[in-house]
C-alpha positions as CSV (number, residue, x, y, z in Angstrom):
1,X,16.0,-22.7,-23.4
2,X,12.7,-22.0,-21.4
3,X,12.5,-21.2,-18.1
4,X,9.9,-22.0,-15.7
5,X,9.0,-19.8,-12.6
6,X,6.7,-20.5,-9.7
7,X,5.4,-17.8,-7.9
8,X,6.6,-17.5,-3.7
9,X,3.4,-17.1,-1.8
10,X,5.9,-15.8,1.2
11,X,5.3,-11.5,1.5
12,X,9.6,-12.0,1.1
13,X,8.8,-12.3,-2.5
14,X,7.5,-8.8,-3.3
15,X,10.3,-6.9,-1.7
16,X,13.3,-9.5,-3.2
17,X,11.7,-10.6,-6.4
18,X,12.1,-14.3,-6.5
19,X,10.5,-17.5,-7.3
20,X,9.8,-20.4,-5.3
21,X,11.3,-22.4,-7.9
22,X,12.5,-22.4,-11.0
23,X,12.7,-25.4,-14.2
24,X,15.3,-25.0,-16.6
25,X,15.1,-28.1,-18.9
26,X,15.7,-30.9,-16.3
27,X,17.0,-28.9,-13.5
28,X,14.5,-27.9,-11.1
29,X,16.2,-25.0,-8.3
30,X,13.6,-24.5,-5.1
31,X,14.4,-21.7,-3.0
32,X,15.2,-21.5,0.2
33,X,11.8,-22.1,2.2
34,X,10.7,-21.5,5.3
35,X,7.4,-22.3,7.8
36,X,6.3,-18.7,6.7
37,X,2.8,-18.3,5.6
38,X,1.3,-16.5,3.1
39,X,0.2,-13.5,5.6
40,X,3.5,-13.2,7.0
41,X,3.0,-15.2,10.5
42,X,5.0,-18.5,11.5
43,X,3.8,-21.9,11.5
44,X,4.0,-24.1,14.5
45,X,6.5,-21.5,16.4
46,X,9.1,-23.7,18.5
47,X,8.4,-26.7,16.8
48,X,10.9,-27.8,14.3
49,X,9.4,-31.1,13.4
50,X,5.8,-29.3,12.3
51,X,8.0,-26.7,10.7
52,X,9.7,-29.1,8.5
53,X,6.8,-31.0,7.5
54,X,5.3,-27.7,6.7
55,X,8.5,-26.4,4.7
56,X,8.4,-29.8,2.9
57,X,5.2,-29.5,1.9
58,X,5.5,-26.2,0.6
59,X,8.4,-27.7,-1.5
60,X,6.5,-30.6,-2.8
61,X,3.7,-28.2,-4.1
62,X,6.3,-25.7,-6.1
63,X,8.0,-29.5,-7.7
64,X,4.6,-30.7,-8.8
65,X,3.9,-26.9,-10.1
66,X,7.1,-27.3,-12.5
67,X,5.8,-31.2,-12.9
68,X,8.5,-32.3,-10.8
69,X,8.0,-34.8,-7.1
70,X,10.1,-35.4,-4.3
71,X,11.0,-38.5,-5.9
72,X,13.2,-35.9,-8.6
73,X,14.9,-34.2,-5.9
74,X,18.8,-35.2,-5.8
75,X,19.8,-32.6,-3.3
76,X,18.2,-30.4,-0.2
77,X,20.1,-27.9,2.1
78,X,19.3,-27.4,5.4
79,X,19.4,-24.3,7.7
80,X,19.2,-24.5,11.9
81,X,18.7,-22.3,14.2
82,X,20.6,-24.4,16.6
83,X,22.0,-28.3,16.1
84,X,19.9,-29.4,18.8
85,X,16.7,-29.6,16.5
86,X,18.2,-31.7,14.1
87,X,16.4,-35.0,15.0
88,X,12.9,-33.5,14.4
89,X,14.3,-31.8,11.4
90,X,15.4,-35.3,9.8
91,X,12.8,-37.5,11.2
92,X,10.2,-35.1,9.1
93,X,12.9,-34.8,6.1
94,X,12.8,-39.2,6.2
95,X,9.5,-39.1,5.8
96,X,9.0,-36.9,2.9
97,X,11.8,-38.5,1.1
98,X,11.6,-42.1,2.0
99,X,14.0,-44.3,0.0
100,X,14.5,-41.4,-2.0
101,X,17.8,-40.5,-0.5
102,X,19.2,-37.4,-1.8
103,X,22.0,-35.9,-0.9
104,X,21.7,-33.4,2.2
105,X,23.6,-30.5,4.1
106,X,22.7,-29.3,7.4
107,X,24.3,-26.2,8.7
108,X,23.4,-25.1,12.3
109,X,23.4,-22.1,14.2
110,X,22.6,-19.6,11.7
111,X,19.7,-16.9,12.2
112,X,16.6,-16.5,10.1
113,X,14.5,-13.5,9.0
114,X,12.4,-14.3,11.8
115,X,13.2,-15.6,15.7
116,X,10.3,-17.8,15.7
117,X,11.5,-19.8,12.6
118,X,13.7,-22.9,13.6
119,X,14.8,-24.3,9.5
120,X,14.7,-23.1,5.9
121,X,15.4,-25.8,3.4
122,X,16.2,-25.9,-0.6
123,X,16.0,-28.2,-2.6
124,X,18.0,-29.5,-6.2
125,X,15.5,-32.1,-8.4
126,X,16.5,-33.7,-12.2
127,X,13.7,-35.1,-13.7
128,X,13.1,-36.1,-17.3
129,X,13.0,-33.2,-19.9
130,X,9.1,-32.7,-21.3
């Protein structure tokens, strides 16, 4: 079976070796992302809504690299630094997925590589085989 790969733009990638995502037949895996950018600094710092939108985004590009949309995704995963940011994380998650509805875990309190990062999110699609 043939696997597809897309390239992390994050500096984490070099010193873990993984992909952003990865297609295998149907199944499309996206990594845990974060509101990292390519040069290493934080997007929006302290705000979880703009981090979200941003980490979305991010998510959205690596589907549509592996010919995949958020309209394919059946699953995210969501990681908080603390529960009280969840509003702003799922007011920007309802607007990227819409009627979509796929299913979702949120897990707060945990910390992340870096103390200015509020979420990391992954993400499960199924779309049609090429």
């Amino acid at each position: 079976m043939h696997i597809e790969r897309v390239a992390s733009q994050a500096p984490y990638t070099a010193r873990w070796g993984y992909s952003r995502a990865i297609r295998i037949g149907d199944r499309v895996l996206v990594s845990g992302t974060s509101a990292t950018k390519p040069d290493g600094s934080v997007y929006a710092p302290g705000d979880a809504y703009e981090q979200t939108r941003y980490v979305l985004d991010l998510i959205q590009a690596a589907l549509r690299d592996v010919g995949a949309s958020l309209e394919d995704v059946v699953s995210t995963r969501a990681y908080l630094t603390t529960r009280d940011i969840w509003p702003e994380v799922g007011r920007a998650h309802l607007e990227h997925f819409g009627a979509t509805l796929p299913t979702s875990t949120c897990i707060a309190g945990i910390e992340l590589l870096q103390p200015q990062l509020l979420v990391e999110i992954e993400a499960e699609a199924i779309t049609a085989v090429d």
